[in-house]
N, C-alpha and C positions, 0 to 999 in steps of 0.2 A: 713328726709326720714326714714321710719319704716325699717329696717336690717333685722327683722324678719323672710326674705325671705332669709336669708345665715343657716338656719336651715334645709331648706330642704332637704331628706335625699338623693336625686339623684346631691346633689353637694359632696357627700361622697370623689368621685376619683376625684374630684377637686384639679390642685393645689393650697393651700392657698393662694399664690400670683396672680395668673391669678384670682380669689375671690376678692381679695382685689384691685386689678384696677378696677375691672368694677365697682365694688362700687364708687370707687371712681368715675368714667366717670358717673355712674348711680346719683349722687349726682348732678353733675353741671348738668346732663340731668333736672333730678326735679326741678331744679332751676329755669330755663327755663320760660317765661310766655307762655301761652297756644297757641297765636297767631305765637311766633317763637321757637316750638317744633318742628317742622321741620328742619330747620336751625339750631338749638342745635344738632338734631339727627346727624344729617349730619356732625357739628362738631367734636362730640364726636367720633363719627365711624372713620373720620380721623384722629383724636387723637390717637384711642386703633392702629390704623393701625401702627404711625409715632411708637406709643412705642411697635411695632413688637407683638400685640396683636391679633394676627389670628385663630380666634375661628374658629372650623369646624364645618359644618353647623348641628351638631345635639347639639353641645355644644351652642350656637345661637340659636338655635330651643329650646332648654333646659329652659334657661336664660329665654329669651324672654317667655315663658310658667309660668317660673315662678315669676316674676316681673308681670305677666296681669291677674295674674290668681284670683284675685278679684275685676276685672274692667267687666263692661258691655260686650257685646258681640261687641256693637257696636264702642265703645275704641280698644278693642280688633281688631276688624279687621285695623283700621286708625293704629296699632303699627304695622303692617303685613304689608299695604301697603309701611312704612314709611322705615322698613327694607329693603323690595324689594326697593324703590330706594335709599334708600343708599348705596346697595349692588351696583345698576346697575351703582351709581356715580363713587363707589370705582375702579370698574372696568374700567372704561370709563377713570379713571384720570393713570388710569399703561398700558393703550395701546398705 
């Protein structure tokens, strides 16, 4: 996976550590084969969740921006939907 996206200049007030999990979750994510990207997402999202990885939704919004932001429009939107249910999982498994 190209790292090249940990240069961008709005991960400045990052902390380097919250940087370096998602990478890492963002790693097994690309590993993923394309048919169970979904199920990857899903995992990894309960993963950052178990290691108390709770992005707020502009740092999410941030990430996600920046990780798609050389993918089609139409990539792009399937990572949008992919996050809405992950989110709706995540929530659905703490009620």
């Amino acid at each position: 996976m190209n790292n090249s996206w940990k240069d961008d200049p709005r991960l400045k007030g990052v902390d380097p550590a919250r940087i370096s999990a998602l990478c890492s979750l963002a790693e097994e994510l690309s590993g993923a084969p394309k048919e169970q990207k979904m199920a990857a997402f899903l995992s990894v999202s309960q993963k950052a969740a178990a290691m108390n990885l709770n992005f707020s939704p502009d740092e999410r919004d941030l990430f996600i921006d920046i990780l798609t932001k050389d993918m089609p429009p139409e990539e792009k939107k399937r990572v949008r939907l992919i996050q809405s249910l992950a989110l709706k999982a995540n929530r659905n498994q703490h009620t």
